[in-house]
N, C-alpha and C positions, 0 to 999 in steps of 0.2 A: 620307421624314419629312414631316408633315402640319404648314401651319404650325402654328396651333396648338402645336405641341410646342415652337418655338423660343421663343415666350414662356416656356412652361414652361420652358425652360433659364434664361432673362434671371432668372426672376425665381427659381431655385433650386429648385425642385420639383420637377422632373420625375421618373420612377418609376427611368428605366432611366441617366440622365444623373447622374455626381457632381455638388456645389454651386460645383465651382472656378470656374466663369464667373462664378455667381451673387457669390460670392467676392471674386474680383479684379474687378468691377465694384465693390463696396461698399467696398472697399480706397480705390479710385481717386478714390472720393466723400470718403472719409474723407480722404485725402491734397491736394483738392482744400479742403478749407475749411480744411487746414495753411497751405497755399500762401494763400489770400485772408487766414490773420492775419499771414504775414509780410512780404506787400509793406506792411503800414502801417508795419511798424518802418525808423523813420528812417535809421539808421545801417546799413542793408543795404546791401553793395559793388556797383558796377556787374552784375558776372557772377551774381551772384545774382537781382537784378532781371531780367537774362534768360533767366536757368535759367526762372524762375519763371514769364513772359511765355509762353514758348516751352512749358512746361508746362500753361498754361492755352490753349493753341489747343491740344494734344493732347487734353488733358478735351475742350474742346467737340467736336471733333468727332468723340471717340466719342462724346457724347453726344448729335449729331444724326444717326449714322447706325445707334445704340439710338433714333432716335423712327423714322427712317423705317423700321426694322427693324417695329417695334411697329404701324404705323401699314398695314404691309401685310402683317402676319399676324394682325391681329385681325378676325373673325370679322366683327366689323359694326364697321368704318374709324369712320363717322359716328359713330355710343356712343362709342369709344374716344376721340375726338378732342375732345369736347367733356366727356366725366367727367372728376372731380377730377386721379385719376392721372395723363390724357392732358395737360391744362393744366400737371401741374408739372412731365410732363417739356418741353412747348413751351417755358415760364417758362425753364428751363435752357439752349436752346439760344439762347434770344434775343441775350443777352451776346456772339456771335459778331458779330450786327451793329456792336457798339462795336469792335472786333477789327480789323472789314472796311473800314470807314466810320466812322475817327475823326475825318473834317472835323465829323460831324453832333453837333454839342453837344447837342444834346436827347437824344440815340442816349445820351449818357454815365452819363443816370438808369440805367441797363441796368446797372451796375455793380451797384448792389443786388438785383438777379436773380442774383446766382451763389449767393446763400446759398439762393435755391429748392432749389436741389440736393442741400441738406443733406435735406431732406424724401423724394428717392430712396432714402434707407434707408430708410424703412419701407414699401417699395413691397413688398418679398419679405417681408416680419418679418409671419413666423406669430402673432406675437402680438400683432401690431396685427391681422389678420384676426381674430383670435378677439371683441378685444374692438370692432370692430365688429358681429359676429356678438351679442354681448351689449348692443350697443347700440341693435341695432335691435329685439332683442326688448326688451327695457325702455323702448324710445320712449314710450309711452304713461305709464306711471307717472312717468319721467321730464318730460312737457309735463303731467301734472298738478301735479305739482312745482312746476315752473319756476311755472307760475299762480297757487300761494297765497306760492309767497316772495315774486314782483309783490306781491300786494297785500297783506303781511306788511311787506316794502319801506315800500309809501306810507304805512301808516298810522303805521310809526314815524317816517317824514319828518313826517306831520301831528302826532303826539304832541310828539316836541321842539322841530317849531317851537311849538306851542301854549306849552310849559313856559319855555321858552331866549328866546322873542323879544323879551320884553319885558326882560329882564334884558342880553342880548347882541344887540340891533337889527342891530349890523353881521355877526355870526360867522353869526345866523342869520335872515338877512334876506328868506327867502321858502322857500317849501316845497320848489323846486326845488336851493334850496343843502341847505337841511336833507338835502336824500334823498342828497345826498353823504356826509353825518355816517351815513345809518344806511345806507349799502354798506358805509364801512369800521367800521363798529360790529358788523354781521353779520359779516363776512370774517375778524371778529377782529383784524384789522391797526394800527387803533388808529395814525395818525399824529401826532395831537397836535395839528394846526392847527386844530380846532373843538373844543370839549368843553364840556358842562351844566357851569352853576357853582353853578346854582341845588339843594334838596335833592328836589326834584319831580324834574329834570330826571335827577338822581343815582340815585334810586330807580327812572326810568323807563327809563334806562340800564341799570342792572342786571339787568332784565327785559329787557332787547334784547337782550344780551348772551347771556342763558341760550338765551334764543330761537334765537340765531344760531346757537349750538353745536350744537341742532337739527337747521339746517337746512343746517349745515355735512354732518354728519352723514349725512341722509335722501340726499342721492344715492352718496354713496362706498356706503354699506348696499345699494342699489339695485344698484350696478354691479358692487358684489363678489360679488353673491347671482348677477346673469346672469353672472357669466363664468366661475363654478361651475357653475353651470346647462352653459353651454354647453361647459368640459372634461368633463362627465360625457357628455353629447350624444354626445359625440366621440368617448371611450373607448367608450361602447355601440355605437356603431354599427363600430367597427374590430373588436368583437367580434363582431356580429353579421354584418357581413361576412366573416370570418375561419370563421367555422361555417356558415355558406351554402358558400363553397369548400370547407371540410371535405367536407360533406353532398353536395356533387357531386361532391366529387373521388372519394369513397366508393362514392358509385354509379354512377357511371361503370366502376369499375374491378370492382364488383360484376356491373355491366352486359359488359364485355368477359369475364372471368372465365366468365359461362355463355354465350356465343357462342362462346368456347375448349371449352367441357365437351361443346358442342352437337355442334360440328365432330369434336372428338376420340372421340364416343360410337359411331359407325360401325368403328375401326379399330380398338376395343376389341371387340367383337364376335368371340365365339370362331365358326370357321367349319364349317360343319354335314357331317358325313358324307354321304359317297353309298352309296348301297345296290344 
């Protein structure tokens, strides 16, 4: 077996292998941020806290001998080790240092790295693949986007301060606070600690607001068009590979067929009189 394939097992894929690695790996994950909510609860009994302890050194070190697994069957070590993937699995195993070496109180920050681990689910989850696959074809629409909300953003920061500042000096006391009031005005979320009281500022509110909904809007539109895009992609091409195998399996068998007729055409041969 070529490494290569042993990823394919980690991460559930592979053609000839079931998913139950891939499986009771994402199990273990799952079980693994159970265990990080119940050592908060106060009233947990001694033997639980070490069920739990002694649970969490079996996570990590399957989870550091899933990186060094990873780390010498990928293809190219260096790529793997410094992509996103390869960090969240290193992030995961860090926590062992606080495990090994509890003198080190700095080492104890490391405690909030085991929720990295949570993030190992969608390392195999085909449908975070897909919708990177659709993200990266929409890059481009989507950084145009992102370009005119920026500057959609500022000018309603500049609009309400203009309207608001003379009426509310402290709510909105510079452009930079205002551009607070129009993120949560765009977002829709609407916390209440800033608001126009003025009927400028009300009117020019309302107009942000519709706006937002916009631009609310403009990327989910984007994202759900490429990830249609890209299960159609997918379908056609499992079909179009499916009738290439057809097409050869066809002539292949067309092709042995007349090597069989070739061979056999001599003993079919009725055998000629002597005279």
């Amino acid at each position: 077996m070529r490494r290569e394939e042993y990823i394919q097992i980690l991460d559930g894929v592979h053609p000839d292998h079931s998913r139950r690695v891939a499986l009771a790996h994402q199990g273990l994950i799952v079980a693994s941020g159970l265990s990080i909510s119940l050592e908060t609860v106060p009233s947990l009994p001694a033997w639980a806290h070490a069920f739990l302890f002694g649970f969490e050194i079996v996570v990590l070190v399957v989870f550091v001998i899933e990186y060094i697994a990873r780390v010498y069957c990928a293809p190219n070590r260096l790529k793997y080790i410094f992509s996103f993937w390869g960090i969240v699995d290193l992030l995961a195993c860090l926590p062992l240092l606080q495990i090994v070496q509890q003198q080190w109180a700095a080492v104890r920050s490391l405690r909030l790295l085991r929720l990295v681990r949570l993030l190992k689910l969608l390392h195999a989850n085909r449908a975070l693949q897909r919708l990177e696959v659709a993200l990266a074809h929409s890059r481009g629409e989507l950084m145009v986007f992102a370009f005119l909300a920026a500057i959609i953003l500022y000018i309603a920061a500049v609009g309400i301060y203009i309207f608001e500042h003379d009426a509310q000096p402290e709510a909105f006391s510079s452009i930079p606070i205002s551009l607070w009031w129009a993120v949560v005005s765009f977002t829709t979320v609407g916390y209440g600690d800033i608001y126009p009281i003025t009927t400028e500022g009300r009117l020019f509110t309302t107009a942000i607001l519709f706006i937002g909904l916009g631009v609310i809007a403009v990327p989910t539109a984007i994202i759900t068009t490429a990830l249609i895009n890209t299960e159609l992609e997918g379908t056609i091409e499992k079909k179009v590979e499916a009738e290439v195998e057809r097409e050869v399996e066809t002539e292949l068998h067309e092709e042995i067929e007349r090597e069989v007729r070739k061979d056999l055409a001599p003993l079919k041969r009725k055998p000629t009189r002597r005279t």
